[in-house]
PyMOL Python script that loads the backbone (N, CA, C, O; Angstrom):
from pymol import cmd

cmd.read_pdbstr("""\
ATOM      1  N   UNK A   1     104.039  99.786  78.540  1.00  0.00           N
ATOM      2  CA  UNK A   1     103.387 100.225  77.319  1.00  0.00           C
ATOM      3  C   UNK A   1     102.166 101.047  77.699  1.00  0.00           C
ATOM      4  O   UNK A   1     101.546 100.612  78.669  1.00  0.00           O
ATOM      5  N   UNK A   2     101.616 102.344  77.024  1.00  0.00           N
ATOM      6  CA  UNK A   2     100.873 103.047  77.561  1.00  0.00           C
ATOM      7  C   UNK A   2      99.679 102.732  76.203  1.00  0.00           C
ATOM      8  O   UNK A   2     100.003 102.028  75.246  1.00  0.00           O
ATOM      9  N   UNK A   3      98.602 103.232  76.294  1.00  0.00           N
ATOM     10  CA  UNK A   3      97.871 103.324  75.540  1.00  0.00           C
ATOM     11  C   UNK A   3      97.196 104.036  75.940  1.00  0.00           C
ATOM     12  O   UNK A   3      96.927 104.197  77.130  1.00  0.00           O
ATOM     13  N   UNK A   4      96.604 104.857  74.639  1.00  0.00           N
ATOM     14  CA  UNK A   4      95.648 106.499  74.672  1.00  0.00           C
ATOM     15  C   UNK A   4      94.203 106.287  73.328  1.00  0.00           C
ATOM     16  O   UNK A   4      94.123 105.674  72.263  1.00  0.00           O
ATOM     17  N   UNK A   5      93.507 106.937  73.917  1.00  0.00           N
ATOM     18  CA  UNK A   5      92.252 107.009  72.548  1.00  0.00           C
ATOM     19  C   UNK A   5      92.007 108.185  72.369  1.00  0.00           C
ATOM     20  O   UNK A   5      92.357 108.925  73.288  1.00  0.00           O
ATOM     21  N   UNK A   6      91.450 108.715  71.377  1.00  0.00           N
ATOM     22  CA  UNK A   6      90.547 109.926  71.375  1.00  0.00           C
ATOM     23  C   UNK A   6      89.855 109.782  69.925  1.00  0.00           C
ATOM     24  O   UNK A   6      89.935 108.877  69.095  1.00  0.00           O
ATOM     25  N   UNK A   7      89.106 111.074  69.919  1.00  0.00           N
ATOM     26  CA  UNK A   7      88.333 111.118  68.383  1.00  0.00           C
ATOM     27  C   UNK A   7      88.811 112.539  68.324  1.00  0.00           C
ATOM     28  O   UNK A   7      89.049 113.376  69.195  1.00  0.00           O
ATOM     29  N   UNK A   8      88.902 112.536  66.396  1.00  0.00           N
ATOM     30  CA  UNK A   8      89.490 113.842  66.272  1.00  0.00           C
ATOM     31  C   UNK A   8      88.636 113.788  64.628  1.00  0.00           C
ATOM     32  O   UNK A   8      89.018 112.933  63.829  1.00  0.00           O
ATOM     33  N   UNK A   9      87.774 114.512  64.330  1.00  0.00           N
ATOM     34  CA  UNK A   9      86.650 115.389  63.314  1.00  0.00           C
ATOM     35  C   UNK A   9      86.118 113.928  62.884  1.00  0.00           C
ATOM     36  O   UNK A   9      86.217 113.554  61.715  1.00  0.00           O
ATOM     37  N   UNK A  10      85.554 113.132  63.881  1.00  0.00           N
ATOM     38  CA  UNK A  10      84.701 112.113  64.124  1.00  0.00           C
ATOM     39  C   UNK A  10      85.103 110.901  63.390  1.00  0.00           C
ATOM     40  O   UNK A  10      84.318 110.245  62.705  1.00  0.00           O
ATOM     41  N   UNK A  11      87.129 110.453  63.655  1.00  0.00           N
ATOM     42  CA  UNK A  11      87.423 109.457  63.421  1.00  0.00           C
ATOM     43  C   UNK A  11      87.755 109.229  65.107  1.00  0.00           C
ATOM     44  O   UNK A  11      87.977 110.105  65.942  1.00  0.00           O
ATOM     45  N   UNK A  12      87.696 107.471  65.328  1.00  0.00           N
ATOM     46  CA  UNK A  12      88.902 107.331  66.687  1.00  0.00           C
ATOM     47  C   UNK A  12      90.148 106.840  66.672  1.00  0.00           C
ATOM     48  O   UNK A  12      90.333 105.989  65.801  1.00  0.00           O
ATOM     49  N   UNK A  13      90.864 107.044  67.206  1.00  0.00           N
ATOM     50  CA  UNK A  13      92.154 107.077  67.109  1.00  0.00           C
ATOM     51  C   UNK A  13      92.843 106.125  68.288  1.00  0.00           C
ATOM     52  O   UNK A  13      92.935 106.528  69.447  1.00  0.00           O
ATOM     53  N   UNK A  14      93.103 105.404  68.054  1.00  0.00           N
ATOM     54  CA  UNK A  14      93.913 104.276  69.159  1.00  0.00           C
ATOM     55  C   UNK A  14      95.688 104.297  69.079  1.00  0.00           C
ATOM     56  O   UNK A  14      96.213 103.752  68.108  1.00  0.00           O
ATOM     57  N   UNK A  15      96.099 104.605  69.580  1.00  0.00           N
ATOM     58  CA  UNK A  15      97.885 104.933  70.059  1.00  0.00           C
ATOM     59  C   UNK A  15      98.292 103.955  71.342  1.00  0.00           C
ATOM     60  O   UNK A  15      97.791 103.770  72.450  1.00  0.00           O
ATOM     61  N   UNK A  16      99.470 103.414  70.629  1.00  0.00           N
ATOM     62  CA  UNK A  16     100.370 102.451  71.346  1.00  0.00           C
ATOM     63  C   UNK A  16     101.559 102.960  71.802  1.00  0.00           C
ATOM     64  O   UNK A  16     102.103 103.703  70.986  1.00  0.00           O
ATOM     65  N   UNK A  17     102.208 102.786  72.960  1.00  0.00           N
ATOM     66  CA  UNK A  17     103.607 103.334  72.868  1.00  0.00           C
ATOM     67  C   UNK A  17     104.240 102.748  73.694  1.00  0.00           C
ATOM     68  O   UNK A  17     103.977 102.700  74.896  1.00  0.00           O
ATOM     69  N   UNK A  18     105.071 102.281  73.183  1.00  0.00           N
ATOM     70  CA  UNK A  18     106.151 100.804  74.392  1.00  0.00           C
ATOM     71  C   UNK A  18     108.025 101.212  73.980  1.00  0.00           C
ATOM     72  O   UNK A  18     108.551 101.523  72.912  1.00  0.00           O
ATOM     73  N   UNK A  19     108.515 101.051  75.163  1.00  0.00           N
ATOM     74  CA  UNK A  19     109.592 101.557  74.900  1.00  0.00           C
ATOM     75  C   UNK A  19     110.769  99.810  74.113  1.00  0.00           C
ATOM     76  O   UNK A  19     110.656  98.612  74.372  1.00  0.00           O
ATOM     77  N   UNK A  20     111.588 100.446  73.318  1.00  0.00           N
ATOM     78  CA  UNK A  20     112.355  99.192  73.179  1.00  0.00           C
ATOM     79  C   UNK A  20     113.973  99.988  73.452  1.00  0.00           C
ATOM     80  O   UNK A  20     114.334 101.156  73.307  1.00  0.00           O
ATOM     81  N   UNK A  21     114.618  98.876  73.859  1.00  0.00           N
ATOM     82  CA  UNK A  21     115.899  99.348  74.313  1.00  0.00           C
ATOM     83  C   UNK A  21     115.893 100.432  75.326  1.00  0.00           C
ATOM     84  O   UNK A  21     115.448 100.310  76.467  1.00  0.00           O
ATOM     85  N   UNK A  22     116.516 101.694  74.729  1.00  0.00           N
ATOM     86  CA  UNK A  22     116.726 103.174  75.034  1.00  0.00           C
ATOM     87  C   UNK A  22     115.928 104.111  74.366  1.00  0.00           C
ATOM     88  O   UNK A  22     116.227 105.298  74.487  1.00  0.00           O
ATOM     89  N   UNK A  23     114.526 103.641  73.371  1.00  0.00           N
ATOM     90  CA  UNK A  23     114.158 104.441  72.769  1.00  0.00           C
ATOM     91  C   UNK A  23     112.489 103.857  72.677  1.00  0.00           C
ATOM     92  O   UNK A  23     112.254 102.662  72.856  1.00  0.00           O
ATOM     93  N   UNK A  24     111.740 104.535  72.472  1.00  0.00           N
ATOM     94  CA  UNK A  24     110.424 104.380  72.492  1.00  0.00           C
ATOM     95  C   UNK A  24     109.974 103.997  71.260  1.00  0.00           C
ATOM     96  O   UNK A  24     110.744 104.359  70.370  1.00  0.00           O
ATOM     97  N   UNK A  25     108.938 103.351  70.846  1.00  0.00           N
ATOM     98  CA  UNK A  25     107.902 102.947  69.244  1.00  0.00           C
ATOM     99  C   UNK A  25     107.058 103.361  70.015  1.00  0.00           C
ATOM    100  O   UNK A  25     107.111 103.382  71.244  1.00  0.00           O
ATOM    101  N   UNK A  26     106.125 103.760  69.233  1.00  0.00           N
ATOM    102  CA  UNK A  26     104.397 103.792  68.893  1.00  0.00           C
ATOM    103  C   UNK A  26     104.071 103.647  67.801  1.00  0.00           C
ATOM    104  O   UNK A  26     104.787 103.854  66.821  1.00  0.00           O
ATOM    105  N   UNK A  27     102.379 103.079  67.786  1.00  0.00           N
ATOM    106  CA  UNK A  27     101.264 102.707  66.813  1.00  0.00           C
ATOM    107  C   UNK A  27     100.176 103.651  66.223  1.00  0.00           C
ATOM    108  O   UNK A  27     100.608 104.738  66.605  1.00  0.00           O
ATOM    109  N   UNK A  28      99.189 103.882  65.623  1.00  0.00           N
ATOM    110  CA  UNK A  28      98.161 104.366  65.913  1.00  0.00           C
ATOM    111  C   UNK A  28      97.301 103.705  64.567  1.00  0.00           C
ATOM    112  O   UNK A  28      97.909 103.394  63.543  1.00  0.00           O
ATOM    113  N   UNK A  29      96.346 103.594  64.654  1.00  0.00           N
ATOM    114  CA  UNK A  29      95.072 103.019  64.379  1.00  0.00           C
ATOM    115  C   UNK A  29      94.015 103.999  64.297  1.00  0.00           C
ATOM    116  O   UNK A  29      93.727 104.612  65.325  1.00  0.00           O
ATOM    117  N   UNK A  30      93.246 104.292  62.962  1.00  0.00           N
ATOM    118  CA  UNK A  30      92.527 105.009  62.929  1.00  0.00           C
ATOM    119  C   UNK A  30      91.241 104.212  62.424  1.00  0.00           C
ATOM    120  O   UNK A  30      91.466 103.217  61.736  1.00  0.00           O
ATOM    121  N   UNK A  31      90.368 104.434  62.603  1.00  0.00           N
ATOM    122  CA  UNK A  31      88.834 103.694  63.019  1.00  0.00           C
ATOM    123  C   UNK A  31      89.131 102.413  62.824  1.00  0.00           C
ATOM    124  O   UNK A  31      89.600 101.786  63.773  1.00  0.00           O
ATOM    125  N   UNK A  32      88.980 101.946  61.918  1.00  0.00           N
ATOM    126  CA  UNK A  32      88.871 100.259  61.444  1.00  0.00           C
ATOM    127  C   UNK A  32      90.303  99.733  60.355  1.00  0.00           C
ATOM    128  O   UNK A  32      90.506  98.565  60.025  1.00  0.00           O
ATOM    129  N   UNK A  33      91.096 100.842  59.974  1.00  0.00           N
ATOM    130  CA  UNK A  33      91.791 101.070  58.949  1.00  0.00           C
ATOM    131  C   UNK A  33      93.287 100.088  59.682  1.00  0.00           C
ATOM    132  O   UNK A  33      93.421  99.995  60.902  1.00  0.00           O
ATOM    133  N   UNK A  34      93.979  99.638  58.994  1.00  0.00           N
ATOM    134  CA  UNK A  34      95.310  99.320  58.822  1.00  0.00           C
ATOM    135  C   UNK A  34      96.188 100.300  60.246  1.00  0.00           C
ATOM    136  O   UNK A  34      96.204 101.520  60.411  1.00  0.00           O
ATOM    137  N   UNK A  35      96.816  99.240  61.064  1.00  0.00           N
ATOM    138  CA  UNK A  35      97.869 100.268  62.178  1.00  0.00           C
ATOM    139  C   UNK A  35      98.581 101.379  61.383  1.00  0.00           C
ATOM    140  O   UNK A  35      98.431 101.346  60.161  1.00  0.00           O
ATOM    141  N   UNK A  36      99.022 101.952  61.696  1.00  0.00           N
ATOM    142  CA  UNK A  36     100.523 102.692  61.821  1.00  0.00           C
ATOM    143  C   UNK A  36     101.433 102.457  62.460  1.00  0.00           C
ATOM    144  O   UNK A  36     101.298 102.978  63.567  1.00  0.00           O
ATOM    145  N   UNK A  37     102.693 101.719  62.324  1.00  0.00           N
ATOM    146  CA  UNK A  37     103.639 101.725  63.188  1.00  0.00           C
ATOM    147  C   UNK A  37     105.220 102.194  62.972  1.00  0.00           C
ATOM    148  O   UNK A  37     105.657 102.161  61.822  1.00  0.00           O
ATOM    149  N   UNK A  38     105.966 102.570  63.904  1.00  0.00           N
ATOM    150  CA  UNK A  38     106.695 103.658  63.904  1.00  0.00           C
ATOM    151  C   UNK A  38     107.820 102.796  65.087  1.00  0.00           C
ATOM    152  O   UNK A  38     107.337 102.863  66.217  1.00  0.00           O
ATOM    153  N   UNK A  39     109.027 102.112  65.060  1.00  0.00           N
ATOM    154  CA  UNK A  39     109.289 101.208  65.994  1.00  0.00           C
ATOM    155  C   UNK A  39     110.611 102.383  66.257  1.00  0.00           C
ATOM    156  O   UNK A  39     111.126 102.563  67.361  1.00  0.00           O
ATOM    157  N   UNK A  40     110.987 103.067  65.069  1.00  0.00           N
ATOM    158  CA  UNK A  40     112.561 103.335  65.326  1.00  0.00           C
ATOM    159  C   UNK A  40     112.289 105.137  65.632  1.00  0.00           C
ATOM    160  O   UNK A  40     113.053 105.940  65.095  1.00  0.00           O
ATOM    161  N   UNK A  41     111.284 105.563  66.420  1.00  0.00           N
ATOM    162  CA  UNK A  41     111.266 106.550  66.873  1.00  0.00           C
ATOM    163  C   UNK A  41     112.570 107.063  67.494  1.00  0.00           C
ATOM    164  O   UNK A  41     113.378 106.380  68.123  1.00  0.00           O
ATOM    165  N   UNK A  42     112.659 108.508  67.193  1.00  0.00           N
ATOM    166  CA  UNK A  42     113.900 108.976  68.195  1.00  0.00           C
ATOM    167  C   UNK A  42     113.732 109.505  69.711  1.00  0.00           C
ATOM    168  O   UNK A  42     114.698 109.787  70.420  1.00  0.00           O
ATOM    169  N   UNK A  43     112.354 109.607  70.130  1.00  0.00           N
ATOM    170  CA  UNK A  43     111.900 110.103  71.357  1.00  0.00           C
ATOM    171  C   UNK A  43     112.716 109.254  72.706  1.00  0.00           C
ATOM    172  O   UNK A  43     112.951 108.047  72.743  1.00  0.00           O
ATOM    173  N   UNK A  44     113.010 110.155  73.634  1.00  0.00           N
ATOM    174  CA  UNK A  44     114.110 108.995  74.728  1.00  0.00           C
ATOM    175  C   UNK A  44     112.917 109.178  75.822  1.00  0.00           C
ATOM    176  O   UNK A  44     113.352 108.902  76.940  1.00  0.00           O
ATOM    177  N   UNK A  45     111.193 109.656  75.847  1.00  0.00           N
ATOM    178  CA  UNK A  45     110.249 109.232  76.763  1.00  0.00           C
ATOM    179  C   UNK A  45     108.598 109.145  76.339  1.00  0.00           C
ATOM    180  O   UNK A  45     107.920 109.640  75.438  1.00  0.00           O
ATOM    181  N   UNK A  46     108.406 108.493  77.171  1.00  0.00           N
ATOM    182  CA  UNK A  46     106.864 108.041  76.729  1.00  0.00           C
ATOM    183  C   UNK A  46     105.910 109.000  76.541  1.00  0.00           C
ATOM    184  O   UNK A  46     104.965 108.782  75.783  1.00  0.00           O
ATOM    185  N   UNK A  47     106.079 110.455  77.369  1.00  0.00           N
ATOM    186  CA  UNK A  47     105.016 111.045  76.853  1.00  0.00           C
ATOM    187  C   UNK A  47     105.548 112.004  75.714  1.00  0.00           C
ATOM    188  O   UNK A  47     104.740 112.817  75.264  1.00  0.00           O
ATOM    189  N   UNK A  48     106.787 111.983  75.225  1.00  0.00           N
ATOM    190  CA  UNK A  48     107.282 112.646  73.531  1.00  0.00           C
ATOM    191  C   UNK A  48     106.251 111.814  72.256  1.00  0.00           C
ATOM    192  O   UNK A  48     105.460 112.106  71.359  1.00  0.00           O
ATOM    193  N   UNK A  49     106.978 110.444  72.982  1.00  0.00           N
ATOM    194  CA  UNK A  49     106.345 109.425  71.886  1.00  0.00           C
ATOM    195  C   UNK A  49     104.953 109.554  71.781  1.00  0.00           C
ATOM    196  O   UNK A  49     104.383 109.255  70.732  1.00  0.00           O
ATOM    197  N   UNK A  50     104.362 109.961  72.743  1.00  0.00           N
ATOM    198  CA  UNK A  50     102.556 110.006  72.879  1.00  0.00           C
ATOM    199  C   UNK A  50     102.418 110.938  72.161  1.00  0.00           C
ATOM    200  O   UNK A  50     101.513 110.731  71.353  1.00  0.00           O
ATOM    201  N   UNK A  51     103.101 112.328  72.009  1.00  0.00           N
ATOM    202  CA  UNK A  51     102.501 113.214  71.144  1.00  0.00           C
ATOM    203  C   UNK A  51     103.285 113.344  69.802  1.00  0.00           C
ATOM    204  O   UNK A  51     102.813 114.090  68.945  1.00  0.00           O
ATOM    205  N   UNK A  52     104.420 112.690  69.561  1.00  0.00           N
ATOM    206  CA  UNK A  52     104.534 112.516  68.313  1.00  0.00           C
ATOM    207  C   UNK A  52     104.013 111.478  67.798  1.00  0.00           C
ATOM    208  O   UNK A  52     104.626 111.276  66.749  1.00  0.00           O
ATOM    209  N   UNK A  53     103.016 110.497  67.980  1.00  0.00           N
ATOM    210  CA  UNK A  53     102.317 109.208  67.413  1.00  0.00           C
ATOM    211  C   UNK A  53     101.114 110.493  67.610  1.00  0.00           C
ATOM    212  O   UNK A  53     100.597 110.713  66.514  1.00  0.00           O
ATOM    213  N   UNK A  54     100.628 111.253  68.547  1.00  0.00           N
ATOM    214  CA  UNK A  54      99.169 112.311  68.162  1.00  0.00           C
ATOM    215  C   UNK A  54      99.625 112.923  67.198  1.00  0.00           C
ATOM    216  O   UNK A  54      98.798 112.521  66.380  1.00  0.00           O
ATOM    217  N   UNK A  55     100.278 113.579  66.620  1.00  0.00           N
ATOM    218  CA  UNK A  55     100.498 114.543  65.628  1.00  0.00           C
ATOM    219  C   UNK A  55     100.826 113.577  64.660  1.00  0.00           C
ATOM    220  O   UNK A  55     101.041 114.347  63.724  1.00  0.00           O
ATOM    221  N   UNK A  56     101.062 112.226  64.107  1.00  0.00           N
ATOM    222  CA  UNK A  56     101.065 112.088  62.881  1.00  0.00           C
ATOM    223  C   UNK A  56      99.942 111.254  62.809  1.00  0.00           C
ATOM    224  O   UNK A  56      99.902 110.367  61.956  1.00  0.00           O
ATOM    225  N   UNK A  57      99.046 111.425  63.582  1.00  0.00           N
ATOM    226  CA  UNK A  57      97.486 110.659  63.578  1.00  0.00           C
ATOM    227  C   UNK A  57      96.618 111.736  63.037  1.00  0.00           C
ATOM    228  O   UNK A  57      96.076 111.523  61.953  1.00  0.00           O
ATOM    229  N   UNK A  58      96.455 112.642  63.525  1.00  0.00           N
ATOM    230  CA  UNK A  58      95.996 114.217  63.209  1.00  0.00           C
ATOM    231  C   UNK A  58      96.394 114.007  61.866  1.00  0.00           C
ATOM    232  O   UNK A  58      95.662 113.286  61.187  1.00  0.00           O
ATOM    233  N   UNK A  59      97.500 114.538  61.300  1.00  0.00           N
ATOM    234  CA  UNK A  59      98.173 114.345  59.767  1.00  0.00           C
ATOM    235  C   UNK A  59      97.659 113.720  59.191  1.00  0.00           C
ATOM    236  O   UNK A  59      97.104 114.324  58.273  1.00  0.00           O
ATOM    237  N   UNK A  60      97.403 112.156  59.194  1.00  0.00           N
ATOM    238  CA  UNK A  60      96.579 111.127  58.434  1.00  0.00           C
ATOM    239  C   UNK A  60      95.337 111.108  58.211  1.00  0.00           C
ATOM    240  O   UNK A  60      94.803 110.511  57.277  1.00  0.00           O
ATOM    241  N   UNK A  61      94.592 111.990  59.349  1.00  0.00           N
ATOM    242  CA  UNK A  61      93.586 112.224  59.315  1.00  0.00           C
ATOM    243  C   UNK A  61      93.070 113.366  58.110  1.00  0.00           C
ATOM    244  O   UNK A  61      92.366 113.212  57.112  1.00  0.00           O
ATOM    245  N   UNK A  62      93.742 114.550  58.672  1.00  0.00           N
ATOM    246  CA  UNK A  62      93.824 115.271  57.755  1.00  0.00           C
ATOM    247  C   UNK A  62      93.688 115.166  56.180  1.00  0.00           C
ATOM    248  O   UNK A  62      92.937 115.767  55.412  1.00  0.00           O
ATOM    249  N   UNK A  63      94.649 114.218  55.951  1.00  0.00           N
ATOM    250  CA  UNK A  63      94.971 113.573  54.677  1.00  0.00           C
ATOM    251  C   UNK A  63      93.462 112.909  53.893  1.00  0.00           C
ATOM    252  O   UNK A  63      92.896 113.017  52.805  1.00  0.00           O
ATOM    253  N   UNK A  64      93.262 112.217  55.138  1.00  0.00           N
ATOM    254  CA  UNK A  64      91.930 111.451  54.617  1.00  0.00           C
ATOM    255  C   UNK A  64      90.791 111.975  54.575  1.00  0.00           C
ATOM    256  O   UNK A  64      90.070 111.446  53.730  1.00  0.00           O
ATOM    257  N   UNK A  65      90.407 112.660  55.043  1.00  0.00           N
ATOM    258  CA  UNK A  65      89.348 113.693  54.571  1.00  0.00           C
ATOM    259  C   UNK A  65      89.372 115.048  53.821  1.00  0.00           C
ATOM    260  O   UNK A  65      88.521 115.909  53.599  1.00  0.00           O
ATOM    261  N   UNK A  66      90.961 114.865  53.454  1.00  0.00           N
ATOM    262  CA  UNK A  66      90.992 115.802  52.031  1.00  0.00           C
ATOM    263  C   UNK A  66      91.012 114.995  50.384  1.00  0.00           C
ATOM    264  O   UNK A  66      90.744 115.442  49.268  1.00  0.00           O
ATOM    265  N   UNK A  67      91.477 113.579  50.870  1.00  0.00           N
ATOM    266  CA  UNK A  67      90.996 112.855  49.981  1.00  0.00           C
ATOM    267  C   UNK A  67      89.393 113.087  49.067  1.00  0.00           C
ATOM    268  O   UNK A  67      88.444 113.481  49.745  1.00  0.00           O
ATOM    269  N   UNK A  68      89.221 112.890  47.914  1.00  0.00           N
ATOM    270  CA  UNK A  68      88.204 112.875  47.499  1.00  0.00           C
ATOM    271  C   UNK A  68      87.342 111.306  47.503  1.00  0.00           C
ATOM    272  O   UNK A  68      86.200 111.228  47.052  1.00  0.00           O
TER     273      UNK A  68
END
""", "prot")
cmd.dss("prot")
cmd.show_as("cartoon", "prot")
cmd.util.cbc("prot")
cmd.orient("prot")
């Protein structure tokens, strides 16, 4: 299982990614808020799964600071 952090327009971002079977899940966690999890990914390696769990962290983010 790998795990990654970063901050992206001054949230942080915590990402999980563990393979099950033949296929990878990841998590992500944005500051204090509720996980994200994603078990039935189609990615067949760990660093796909790393940047498709970054790009729908980015997205959420996005989301939330277009929120009013």
């Amino acid at each position: 299982m790998a795990d990654t952090s970063f901050e992206h327009h001054g949230h942080q971002v915590d990402i999980k990614v563990w393979q099950t079977e033949s296929r990878w899940g990841w998590s992500f966690q944005i500051d204090d808020r509720l996980p994200v999890e994603n078990v039935q990914t189609g990615t067949h390696s760990e660093e796909q799964a790393l940047i498709e769990a970054r790009h729908e962290a980015i997205a959420a983010i996005k989301a939330l600071d277009a929120a009013p």
